[in-house]
C-alpha positions in Angstrom: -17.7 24.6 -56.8 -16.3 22.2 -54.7 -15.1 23.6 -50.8 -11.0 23.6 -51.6 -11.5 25.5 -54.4 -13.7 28.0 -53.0 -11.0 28.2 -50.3 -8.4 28.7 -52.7 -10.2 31.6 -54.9 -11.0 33.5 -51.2 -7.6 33.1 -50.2 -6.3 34.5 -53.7 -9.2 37.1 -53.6 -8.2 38.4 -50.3 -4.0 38.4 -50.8 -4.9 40.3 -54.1 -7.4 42.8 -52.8 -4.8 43.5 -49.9 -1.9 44.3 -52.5 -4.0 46.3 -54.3 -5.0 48.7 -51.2 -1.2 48.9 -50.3 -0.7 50.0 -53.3 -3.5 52.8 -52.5 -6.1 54.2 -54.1 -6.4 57.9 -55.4 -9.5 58.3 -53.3 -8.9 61.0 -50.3 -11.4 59.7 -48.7 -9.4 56.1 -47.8 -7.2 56.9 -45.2 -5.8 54.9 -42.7 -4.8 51.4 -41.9 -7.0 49.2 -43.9 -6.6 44.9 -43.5 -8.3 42.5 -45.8 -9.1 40.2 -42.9 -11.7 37.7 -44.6 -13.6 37.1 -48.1 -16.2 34.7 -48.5 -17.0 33.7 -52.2 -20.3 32.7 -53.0 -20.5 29.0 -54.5 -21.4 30.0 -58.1 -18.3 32.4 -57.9 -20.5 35.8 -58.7 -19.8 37.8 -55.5 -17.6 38.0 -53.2 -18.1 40.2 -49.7 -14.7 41.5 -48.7 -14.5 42.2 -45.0 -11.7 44.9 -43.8 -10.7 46.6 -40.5 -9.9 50.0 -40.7 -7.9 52.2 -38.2 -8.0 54.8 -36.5 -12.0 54.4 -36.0 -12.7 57.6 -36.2 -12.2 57.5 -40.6 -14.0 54.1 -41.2 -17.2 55.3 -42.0 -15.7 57.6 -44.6 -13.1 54.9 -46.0 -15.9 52.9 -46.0 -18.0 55.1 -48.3 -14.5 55.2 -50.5 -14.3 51.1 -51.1 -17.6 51.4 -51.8 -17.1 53.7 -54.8 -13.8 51.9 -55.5 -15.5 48.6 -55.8 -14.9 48.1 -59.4 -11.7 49.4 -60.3 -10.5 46.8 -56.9 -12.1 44.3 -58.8 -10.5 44.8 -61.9 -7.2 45.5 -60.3 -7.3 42.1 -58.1 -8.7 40.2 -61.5 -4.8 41.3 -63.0 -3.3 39.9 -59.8 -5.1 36.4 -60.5 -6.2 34.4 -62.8 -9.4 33.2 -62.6 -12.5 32.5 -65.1 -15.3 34.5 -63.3 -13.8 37.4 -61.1 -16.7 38.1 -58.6 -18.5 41.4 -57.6 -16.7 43.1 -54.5 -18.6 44.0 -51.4 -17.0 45.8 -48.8 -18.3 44.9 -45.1 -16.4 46.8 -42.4 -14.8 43.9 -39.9 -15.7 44.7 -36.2 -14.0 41.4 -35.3 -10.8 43.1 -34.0 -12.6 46.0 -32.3 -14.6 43.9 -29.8 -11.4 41.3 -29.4 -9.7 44.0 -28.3 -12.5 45.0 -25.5 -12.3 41.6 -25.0 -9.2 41.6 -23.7 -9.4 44.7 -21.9 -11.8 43.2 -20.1 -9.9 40.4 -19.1 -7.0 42.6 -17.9 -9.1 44.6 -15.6 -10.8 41.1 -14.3 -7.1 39.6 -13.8 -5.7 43.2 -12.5 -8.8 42.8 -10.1 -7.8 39.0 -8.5 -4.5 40.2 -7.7 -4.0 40.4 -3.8 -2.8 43.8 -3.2 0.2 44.1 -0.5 
């Protein structure tokens, strides 16, 4: 598969997989605020590993353990959403992407904060 389409499918596979978990899913075990933040596609279009950020920390593990057994029926519900010959496996990765940008940035606040002359 050539790069633009792989590009496209990911960016179809993640807007679909994100309408389908704002839809929610009966699972009590996904709570929270859960973002599609990247999917990478593999070339031959057979899996796909879906990478999400889940909030408040404290419930990702569990959420996580929720995707997992919701795999298929995302799959299947994304695979209405668009239209595609092969509809790849789901993985679900948790994203820890926005959890260290955010210490990150704290840290540069308290570095800034700290080069400030006091009067």
């Amino acid at each position: 598969m050539n790069q633009r389409k792989q590009e496209q499918l990911q960016h179809a596979l993640r807007t679909a997989i994100q309408q389908v978990l704002a839809r929610g899913l009966s699972d009590p075990r996904i709570r929270g605020l859960l973002t599609v933040t990247e999917v990478r596609v593999t070339p031959d279009r057979r899996n796909a590993t879906v990478f999400v950020s889940i909030f408040p920390d404290d419930r990702a593990e569990l959420s996580l353990h929720g995707l997992h057994d919701a795999e298929g029926h995302v799959r299947h519900e994304a695979g209405e959403l668009i239209r595609t010959r092969v509809m790849p496996v789901l993985t679900f990765k948790r994203d820890e992407r926005p959890k260290k940008d955010a210490a990150v940035l704290r840290a540069i606040n308290l570095a800034a904060e700290a080069d400030q002359p006091r009067p």
